[in-house]
TIKOLDREN-622604 format. One record per residue (C-alpha): residue number from 1; x, y negated, z. Coordinates in pm, 1 decimal. Each point is the difference from the previous one (the first is absolute). Example, Ala and Ser with C-alpha at 12.3 -4.5 7.8 and 13.67 -1.06 7.14 Angstrom:
2
ATOM | i | xx | yy | zz
ATOM | 1 | 1230.0 | 450.0 | 780.0
ATOM | 2 | 137.0 | -344.0 | -66.0
This chain:
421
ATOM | i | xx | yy | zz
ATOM | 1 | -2273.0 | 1732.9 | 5374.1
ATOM | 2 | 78.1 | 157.1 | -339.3
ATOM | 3 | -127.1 | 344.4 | -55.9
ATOM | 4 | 285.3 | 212.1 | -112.4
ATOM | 5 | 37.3 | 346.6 | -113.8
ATOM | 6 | 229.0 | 237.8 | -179.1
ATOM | 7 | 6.3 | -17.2 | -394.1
ATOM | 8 | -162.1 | 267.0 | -227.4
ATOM | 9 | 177.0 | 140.0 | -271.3
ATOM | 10 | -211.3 | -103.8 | -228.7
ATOM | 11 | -54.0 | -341.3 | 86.1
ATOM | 12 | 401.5 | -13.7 | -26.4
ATOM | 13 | -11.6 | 157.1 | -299.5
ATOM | 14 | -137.3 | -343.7 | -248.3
ATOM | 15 | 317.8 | -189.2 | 165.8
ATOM | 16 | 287.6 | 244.4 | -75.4
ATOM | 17 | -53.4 | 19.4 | -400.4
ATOM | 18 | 368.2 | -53.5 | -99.6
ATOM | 19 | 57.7 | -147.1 | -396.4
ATOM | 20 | 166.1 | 237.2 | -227.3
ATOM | 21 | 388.6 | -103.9 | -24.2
ATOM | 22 | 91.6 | -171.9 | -302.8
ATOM | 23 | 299.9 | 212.3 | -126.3
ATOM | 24 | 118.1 | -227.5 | -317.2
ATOM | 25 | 175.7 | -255.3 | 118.1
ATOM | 26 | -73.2 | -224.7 | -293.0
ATOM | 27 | -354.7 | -2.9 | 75.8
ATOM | 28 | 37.5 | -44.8 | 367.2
ATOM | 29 | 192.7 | -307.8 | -23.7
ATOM | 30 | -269.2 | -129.7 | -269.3
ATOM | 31 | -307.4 | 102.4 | 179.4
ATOM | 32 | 165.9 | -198.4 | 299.9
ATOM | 33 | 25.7 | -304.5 | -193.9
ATOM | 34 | -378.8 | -167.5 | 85.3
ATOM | 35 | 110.2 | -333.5 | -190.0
ATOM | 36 | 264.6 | -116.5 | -268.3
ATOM | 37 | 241.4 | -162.3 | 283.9
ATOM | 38 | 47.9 | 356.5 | 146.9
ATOM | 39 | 107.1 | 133.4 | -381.7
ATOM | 40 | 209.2 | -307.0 | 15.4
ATOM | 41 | 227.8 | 111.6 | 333.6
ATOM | 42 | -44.0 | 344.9 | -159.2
ATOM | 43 | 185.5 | -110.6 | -324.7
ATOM | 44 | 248.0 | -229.1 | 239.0
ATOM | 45 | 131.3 | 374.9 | 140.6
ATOM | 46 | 6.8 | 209.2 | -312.2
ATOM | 47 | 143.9 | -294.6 | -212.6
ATOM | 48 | 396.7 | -130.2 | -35.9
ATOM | 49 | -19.5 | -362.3 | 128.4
ATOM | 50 | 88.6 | -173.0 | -362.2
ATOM | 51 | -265.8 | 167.7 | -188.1
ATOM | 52 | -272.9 | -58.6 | 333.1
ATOM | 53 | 104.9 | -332.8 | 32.4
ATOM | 54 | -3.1 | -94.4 | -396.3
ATOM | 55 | -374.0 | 105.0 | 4.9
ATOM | 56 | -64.9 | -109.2 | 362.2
ATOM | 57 | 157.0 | -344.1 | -44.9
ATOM | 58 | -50.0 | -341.1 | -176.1
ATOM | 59 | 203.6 | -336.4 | -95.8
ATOM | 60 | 219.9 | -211.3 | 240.0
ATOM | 61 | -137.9 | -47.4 | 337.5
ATOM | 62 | -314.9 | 234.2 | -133.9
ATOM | 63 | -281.8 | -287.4 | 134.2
ATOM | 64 | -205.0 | 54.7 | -329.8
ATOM | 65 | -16.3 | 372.8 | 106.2
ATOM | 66 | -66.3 | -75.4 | 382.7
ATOM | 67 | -300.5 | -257.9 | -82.9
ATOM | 68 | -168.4 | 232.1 | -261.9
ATOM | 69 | -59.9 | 263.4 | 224.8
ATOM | 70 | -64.9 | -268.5 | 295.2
ATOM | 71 | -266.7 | -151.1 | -196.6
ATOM | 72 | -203.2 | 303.3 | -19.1
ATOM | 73 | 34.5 | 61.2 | 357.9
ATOM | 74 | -128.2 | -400.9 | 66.1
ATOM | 75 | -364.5 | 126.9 | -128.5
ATOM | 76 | -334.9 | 45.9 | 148.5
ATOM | 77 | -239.1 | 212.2 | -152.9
ATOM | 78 | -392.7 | -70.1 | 53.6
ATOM | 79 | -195.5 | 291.7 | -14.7
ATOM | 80 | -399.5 | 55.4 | -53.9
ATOM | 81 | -145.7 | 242.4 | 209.0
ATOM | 82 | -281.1 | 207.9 | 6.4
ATOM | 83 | 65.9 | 105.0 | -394.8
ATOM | 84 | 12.7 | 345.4 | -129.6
ATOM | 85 | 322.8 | 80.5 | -126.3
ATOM | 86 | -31.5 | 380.9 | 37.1
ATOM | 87 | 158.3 | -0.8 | -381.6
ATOM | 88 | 277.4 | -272.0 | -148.4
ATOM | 89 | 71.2 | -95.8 | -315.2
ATOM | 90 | 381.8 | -63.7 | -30.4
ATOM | 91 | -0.8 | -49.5 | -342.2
ATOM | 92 | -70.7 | -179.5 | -358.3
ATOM | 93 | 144.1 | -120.7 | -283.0
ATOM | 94 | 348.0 | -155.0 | -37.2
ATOM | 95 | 75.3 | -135.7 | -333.4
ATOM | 96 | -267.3 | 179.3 | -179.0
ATOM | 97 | 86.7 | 346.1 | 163.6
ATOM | 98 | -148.0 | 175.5 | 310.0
ATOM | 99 | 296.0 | 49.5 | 303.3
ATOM | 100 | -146.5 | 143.9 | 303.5
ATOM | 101 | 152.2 | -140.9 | 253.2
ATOM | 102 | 73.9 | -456.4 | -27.4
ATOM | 103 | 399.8 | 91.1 | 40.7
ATOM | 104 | 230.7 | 167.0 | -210.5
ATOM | 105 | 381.5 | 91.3 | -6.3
ATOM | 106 | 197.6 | -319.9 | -102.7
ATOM | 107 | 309.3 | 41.6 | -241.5
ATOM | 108 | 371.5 | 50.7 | 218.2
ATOM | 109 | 344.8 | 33.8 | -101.9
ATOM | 110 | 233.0 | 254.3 | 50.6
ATOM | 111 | -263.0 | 208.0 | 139.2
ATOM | 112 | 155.9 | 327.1 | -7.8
ATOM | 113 | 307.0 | -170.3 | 201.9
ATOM | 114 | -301.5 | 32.9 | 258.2
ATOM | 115 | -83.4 | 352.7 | -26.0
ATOM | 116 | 159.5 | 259.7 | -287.4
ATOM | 117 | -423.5 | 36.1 | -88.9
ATOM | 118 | -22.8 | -370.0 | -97.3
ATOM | 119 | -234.3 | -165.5 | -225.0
ATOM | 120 | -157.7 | 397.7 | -70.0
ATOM | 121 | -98.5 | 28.3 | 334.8
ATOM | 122 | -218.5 | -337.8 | -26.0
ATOM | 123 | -120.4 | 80.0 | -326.4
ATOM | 124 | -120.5 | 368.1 | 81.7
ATOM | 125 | -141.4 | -181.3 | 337.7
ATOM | 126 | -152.0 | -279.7 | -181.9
ATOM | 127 | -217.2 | 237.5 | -232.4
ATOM | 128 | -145.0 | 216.0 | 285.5
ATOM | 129 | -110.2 | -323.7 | 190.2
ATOM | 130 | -123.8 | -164.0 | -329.4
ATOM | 131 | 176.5 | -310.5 | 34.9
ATOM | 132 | 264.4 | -172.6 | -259.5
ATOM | 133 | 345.1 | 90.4 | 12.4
ATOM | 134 | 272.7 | -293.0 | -122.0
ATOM | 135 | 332.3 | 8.5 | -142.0
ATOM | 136 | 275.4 | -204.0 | 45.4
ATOM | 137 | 241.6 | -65.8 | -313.5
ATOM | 138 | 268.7 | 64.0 | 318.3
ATOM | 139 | -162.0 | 331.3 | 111.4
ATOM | 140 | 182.6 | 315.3 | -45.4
ATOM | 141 | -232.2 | 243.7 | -203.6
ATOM | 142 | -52.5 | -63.0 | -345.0
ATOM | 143 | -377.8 | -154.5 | -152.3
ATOM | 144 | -53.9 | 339.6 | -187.2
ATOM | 145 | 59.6 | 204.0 | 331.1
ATOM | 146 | -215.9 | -230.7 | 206.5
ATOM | 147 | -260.3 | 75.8 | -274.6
ATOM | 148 | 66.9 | 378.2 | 45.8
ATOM | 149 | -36.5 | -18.9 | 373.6
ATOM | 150 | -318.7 | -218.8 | -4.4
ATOM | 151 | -175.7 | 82.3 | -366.6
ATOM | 152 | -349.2 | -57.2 | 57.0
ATOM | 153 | 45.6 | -274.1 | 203.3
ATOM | 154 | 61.0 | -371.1 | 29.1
ATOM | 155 | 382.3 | -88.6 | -24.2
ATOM | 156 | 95.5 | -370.0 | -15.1
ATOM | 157 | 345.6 | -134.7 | -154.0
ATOM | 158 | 175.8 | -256.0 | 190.1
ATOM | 159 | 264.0 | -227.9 | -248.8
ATOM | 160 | 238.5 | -208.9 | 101.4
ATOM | 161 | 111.0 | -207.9 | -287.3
ATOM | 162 | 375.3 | 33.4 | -60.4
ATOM | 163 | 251.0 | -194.1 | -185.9
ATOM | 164 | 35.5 | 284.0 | -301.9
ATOM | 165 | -374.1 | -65.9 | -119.0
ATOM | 166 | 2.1 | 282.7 | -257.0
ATOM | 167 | 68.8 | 260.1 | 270.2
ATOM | 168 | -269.6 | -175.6 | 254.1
ATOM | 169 | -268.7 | 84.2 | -269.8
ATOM | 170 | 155.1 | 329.1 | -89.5
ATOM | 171 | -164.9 | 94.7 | 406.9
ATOM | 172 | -323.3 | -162.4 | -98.1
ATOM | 173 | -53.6 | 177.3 | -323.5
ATOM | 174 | 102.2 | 344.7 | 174.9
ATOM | 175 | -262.6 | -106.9 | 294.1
ATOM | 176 | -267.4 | -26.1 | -309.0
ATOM | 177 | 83.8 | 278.6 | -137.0
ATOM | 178 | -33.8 | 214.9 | 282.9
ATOM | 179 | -319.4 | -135.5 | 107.0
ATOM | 180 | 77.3 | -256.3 | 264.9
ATOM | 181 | -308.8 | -213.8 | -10.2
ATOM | 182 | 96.8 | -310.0 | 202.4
ATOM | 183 | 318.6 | -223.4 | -42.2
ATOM | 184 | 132.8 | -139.7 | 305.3
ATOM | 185 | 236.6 | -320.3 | -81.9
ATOM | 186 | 183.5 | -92.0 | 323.8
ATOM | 187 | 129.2 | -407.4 | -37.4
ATOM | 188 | 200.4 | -12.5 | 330.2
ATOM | 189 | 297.6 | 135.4 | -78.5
ATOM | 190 | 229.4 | -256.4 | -173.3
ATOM | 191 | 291.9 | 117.4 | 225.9
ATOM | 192 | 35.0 | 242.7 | 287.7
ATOM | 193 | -104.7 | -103.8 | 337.7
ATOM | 194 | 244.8 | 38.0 | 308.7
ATOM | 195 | -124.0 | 305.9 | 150.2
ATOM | 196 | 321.8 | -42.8 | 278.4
ATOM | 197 | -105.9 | 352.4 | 121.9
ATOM | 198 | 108.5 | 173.5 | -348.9
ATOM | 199 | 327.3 | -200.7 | -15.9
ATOM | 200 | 78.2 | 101.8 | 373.0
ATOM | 201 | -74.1 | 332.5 | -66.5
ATOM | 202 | 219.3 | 12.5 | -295.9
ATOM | 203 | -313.1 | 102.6 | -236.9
ATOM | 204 | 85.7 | 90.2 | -306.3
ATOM | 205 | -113.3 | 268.8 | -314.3
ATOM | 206 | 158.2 | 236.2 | 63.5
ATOM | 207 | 15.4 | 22.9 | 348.7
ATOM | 208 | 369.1 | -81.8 | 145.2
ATOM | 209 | 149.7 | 244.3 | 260.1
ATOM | 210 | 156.4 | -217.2 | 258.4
ATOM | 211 | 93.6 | 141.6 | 382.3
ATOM | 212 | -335.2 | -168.4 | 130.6
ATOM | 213 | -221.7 | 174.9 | -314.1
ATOM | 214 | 88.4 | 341.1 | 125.0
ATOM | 215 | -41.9 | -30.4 | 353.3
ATOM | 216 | -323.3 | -179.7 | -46.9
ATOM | 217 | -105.1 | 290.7 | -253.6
ATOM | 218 | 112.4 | 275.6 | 229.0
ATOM | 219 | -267.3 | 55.4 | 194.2
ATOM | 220 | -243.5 | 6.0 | -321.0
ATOM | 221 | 155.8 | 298.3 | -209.9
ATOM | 222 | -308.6 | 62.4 | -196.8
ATOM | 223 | 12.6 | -361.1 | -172.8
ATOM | 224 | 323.9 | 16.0 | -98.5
ATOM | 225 | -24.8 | 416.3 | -133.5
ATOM | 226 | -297.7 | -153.5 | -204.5
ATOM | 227 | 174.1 | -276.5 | -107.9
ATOM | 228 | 306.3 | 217.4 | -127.2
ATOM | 229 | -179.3 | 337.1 | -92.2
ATOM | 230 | -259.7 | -188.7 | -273.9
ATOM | 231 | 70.2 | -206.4 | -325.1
ATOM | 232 | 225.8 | -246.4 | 22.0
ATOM | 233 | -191.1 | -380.2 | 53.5
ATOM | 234 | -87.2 | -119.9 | -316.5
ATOM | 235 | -310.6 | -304.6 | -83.1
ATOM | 236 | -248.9 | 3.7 | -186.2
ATOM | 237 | 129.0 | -329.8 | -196.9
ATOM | 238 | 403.7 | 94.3 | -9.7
ATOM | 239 | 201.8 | 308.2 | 32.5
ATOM | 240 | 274.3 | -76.8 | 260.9
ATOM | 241 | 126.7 | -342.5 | 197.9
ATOM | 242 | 286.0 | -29.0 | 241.6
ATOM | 243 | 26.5 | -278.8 | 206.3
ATOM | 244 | -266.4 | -194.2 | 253.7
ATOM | 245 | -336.5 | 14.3 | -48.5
ATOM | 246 | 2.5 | -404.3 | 51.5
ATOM | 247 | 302.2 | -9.5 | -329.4
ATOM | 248 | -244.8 | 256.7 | -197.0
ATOM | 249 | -306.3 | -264.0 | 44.2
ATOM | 250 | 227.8 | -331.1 | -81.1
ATOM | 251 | 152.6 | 211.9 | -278.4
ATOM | 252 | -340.0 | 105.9 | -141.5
ATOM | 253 | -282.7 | -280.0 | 54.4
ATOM | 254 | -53.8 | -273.1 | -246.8
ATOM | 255 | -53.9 | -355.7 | 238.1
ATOM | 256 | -68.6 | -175.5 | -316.2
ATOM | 257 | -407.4 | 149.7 | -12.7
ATOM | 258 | -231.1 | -198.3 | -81.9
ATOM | 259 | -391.4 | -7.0 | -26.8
ATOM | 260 | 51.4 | 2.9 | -377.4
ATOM | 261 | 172.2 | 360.8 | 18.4
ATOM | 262 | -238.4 | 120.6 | 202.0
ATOM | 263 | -273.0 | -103.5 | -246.4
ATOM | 264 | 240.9 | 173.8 | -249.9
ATOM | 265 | 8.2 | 305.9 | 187.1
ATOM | 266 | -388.3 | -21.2 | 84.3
ATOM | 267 | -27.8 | 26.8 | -398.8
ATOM | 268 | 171.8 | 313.0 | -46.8
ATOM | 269 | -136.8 | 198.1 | 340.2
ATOM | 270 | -323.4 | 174.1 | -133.5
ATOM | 271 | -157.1 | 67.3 | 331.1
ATOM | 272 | -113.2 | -210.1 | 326.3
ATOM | 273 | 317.9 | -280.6 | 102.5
ATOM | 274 | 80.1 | -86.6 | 334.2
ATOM | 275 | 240.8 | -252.6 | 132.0
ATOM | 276 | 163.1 | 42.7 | 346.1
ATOM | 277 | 155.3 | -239.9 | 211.5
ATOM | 278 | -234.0 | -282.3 | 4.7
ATOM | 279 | 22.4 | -196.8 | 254.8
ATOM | 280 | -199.6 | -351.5 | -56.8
ATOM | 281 | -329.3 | -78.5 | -112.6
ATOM | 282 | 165.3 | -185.1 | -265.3
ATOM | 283 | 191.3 | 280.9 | -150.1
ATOM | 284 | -365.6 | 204.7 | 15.7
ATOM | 285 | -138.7 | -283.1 | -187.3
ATOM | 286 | 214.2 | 21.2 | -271.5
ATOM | 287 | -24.4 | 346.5 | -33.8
ATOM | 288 | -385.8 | -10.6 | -62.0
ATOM | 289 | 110.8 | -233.5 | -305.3
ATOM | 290 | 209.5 | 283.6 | -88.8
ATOM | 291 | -292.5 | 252.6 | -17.9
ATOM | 292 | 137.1 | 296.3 | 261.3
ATOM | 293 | -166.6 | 213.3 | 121.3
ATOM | 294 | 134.1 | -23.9 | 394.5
ATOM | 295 | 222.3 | -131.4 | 264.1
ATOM | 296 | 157.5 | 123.2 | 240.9
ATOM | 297 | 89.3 | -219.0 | 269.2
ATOM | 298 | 303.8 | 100.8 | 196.3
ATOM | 299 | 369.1 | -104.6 | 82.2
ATOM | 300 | 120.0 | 302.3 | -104.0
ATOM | 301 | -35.8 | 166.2 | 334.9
ATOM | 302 | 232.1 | -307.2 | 130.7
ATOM | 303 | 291.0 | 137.2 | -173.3
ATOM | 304 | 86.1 | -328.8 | -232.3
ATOM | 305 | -77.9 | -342.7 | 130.5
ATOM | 306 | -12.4 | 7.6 | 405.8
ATOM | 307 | -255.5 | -236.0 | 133.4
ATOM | 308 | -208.3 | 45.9 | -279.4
ATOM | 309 | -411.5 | -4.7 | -32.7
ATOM | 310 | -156.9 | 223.4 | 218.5
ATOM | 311 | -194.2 | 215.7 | -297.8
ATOM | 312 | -318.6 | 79.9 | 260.3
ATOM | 313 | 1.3 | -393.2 | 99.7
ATOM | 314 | 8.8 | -104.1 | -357.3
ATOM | 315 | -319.9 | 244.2 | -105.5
ATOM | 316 | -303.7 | -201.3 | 102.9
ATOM | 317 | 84.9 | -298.0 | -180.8
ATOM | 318 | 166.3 | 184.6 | -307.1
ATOM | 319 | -327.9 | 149.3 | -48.9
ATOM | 320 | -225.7 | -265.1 | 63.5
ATOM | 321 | 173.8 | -179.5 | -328.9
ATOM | 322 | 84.3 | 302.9 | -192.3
ATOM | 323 | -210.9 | 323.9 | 71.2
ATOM | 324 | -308.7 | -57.9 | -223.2
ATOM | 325 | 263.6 | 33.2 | -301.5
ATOM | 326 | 241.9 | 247.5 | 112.6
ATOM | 327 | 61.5 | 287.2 | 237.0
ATOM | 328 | 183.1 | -120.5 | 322.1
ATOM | 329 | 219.2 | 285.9 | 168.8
ATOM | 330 | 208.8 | 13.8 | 330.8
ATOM | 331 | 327.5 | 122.1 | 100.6
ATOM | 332 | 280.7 | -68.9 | 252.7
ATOM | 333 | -59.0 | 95.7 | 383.9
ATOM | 334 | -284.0 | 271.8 | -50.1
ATOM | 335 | 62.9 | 264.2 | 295.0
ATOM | 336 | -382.6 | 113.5 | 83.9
ATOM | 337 | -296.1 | 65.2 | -148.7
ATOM | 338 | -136.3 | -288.7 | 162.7
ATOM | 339 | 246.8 | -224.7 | -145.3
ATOM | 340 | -155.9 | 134.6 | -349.9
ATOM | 341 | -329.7 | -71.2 | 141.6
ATOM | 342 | 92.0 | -381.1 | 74.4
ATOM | 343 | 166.5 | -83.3 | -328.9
ATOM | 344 | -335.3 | 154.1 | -190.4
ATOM | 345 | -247.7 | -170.3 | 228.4
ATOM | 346 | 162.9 | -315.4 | -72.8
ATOM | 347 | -12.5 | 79.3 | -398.3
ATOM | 348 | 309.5 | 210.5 | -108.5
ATOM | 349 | -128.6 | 238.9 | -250.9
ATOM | 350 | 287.8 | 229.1 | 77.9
ATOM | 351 | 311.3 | 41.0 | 225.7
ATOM | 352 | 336.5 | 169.2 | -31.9
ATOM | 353 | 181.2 | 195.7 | 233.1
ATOM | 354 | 392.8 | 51.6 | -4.2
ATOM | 355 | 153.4 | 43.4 | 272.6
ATOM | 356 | -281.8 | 154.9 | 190.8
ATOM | 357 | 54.4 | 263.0 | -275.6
ATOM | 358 | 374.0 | 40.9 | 12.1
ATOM | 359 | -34.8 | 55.9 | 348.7
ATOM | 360 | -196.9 | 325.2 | -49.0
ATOM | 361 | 200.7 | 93.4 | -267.3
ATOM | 362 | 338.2 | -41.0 | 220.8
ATOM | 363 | -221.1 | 177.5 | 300.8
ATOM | 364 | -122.1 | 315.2 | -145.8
ATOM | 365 | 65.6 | -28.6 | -446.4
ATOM | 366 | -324.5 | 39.4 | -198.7
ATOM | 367 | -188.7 | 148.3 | 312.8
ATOM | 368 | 109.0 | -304.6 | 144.7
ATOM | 369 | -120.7 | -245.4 | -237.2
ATOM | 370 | -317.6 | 222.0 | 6.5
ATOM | 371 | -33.1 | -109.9 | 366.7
ATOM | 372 | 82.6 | -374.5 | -39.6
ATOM | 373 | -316.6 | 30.8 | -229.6
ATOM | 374 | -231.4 | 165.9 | 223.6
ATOM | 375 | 93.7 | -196.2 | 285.8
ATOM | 376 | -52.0 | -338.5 | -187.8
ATOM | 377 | -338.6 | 162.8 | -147.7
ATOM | 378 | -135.0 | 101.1 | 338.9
ATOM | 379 | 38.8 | -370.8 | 115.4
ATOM | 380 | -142.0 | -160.6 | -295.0
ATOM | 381 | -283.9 | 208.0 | 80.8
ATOM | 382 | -64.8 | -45.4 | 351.3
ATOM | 383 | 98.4 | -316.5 | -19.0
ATOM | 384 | -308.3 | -84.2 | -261.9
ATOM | 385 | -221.1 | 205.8 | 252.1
ATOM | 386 | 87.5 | -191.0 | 341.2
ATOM | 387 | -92.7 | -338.0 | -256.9
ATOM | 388 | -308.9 | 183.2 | -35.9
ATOM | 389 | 50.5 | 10.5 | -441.1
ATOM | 390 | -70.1 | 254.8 | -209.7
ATOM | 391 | 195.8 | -124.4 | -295.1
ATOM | 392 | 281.7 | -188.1 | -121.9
ATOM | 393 | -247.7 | -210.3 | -156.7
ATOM | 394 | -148.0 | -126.7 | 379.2
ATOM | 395 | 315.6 | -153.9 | 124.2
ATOM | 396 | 2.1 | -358.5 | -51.0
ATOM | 397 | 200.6 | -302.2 | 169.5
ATOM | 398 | -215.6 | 3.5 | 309.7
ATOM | 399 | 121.3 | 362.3 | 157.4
ATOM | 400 | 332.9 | -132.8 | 33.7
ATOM | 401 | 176.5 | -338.3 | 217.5
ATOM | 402 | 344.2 | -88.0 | -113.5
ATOM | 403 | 151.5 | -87.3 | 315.0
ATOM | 404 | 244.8 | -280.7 | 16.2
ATOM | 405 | 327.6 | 26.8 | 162.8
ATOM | 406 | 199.2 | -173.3 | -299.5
ATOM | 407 | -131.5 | -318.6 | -129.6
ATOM | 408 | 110.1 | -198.7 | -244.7
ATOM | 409 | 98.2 | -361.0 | 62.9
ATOM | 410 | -169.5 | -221.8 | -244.7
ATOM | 411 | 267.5 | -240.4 | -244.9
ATOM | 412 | -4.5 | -339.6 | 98.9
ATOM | 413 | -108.9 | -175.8 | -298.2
ATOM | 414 | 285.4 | -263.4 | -139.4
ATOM | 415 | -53.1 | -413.4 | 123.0
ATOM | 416 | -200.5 | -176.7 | -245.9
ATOM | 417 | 247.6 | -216.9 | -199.2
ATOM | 418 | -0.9 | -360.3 | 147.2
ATOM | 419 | -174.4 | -283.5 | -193.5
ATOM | 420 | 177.8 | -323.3 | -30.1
ATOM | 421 | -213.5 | -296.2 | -59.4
């Protein structure tokens, strides 16, 4: 029989500690968000659908997008035990500088479409977490107030090469000149890609008022009293555009790039050069020949070419033939810390986060992107300890198994030609 008898006070007293009430509700909602897929349906209720959905989705039928992330969720990890990881190490050098942490904020467009804070917010979050901050030549704060924002810190320029040359290196000399100390040269933009969702939505810069844009922004006042109650949208690389954001790409990018301009443009950058959009070992190989100083392999978060590489597939073999001569970095489908984890165990030197980032911007502003940080740093780091590494210099190939749920099918090679004798 079980022995019962009636409760003291004081042995009640341990179990009825209640937690102090959280009374700003910014703060709530953030501390509530334990990973970045819960800033994510955050964002999806404080956002209007067009501007969610043009950071949310991707080209076409968005299977570039779907298989990125998929592919870090088809991994194993390996992990040594009995090691003492009471510290970690999560970081070193990335092109000659320290970051402290192997990710950093990738460059977006039309960021403060997102949130009124934009590209500030990132920067300002970027400098307090010690990681690099990039801009896109599409983003929506100027280079010299990015600088402001972040001035002792590490703040990356991201060019897209368009058809008026003189104004594309008009950008790059004001990223020089205001300190930017890595160029990042993205190739896979000859034209737009489809992103469907955009053109459904009726997307555009500015924003078009239809019936279905203010119902949909109705329940989220504060997004659109932000939107109208700070400066007007404006980019860091032109003043104003009306029209589609797809007509604003076609309008601006130059599909007749070649390597030779980007050797051209490598010779007038002054700092580290990165090119972003590789996609074959190939294209790395030629770049080594060029002398960069990086890659970055990605499909552009699968917003161009659908069904292209999958950027976290593509890594082992990229830097088996090219990572003794250059840096190899990651982007496209990051969501955790562990994701980061993979992608540097299996040789990136570095990995880029954009959406993950937009998503705590949309969710909470700067405080927001200040959460997407810490939740992606906490991960990295327990992720390292449950491998049982103290360093970012310990992960190697062998703590991680790339699952296979896609395979490719092998070319048949063509008939030998018949002989006639």
């Amino acid at each position: 029989m079980v022995q019962r008898r009636i409760p003291k006070i004081q042995d009640l007293a341990p179990l009825m500690q209640f937690k102090t009430p959280e009374l700003n509700a910014k703060k709530r909602r953030l501390d509530a968000a334990l990973t970045i897929y819960d800033l994510r349906d955050i964002a999806k209720k404080r956002t209007p659908r067009a501007a969610f959905d043009y950071t949310d989705g991707a080209a076409e039928a968005e299977l570039s997008l779907g298989r990125a992330r998929q592919a870090f969720e088809d991994i194993e990890f390996n992990p040594s035990i009995l090691r003492d990881v009471s510290t970690v190490n999560t970081g070193w050098d990335v092109l000659g500088a320290p970051v402290a942490q192997p990710f950093g904020i990738a460059p977006t467009g039309f960021t403060r479409m997102m949130q009124t804070e934009g590209e500030t917010a990132g920067a300002h979050a970027a400098a307090r977490a010690g990681i690099p901050f990039s801009l896109s030549t599409m983003g929506t704060t100027s280079i010299e107030d990015v600088k402001a924002a972040n001035p002792d810190g590490r703040n990356w320029f991201q060019l897209y090469m368009w058809k008026d040359r003189d104004r594309s290196m008009a950008l790059v000399d004001r990223a020089a000149k205001a300190g930017f100390d890595t160029l990042l040269v993205t190739v896979d933009v000859p034209v737009a890609g489809a992103r469907l969702r955009d053109k459904r939505n009726g997307f555009s810069i500015p924003p078009a008022l239809t019936a279905g844009t203010v119902l949909n922004a109705l329940p989220r006042p504060e997004w659109w009293i932000n939107f109208l109650t700070t400066e007007p949208l404006a980019f860091a690389s032109l003043d104003r555009w009306s029209g589609t954001v797809a007509d604003l790409l076609d309008t601006m990018f130059d599909p007749t790039v070649t390597f030779e301009d980007l050797a051209w443009i490598k010779a007038q950058w002054p700092g580290k050069i990165v090119v972003k959009g590789v996609q074959t070992v190939a294209d790395a190989k030629r770049l080594v020949d060029l002398g960069v100083d990086g890659i970055i392999l990605s499909n552009h978060g699968g917003r161009q070419l659908d069904r292209a590489p999958i950027p976290f597939h593509l890594l082992p073999q990229v830097v088996r033939e090219v990572g003794s001569e250059m840096e190899v970095h990651l982007d496209t489908g990051i969501m955790s810390g562990a994701d980061v984890v993979a992608s540097v165990a299996l040789g990136a030197r570095f990995t880029l986060v954009g959406r993950a980032y937009l998503y705590g911007l949309m969710a909470g502003g700067e405080a927001g992107v200040d959460r997407a940080i810490a939740i992606l740093s906490e991960q990295v780091s327990r992720t390292m300890r449950l491998l049982g590494v103290n360093s970012l210099e310990e992960l190697e190939p062998g703590h991680v198994t790339q699952l296979t749920r896609l395979s490719r099918i092998a070319a048949e090679a063509p008939a030998p030609a018949s002989v006639v004798l």
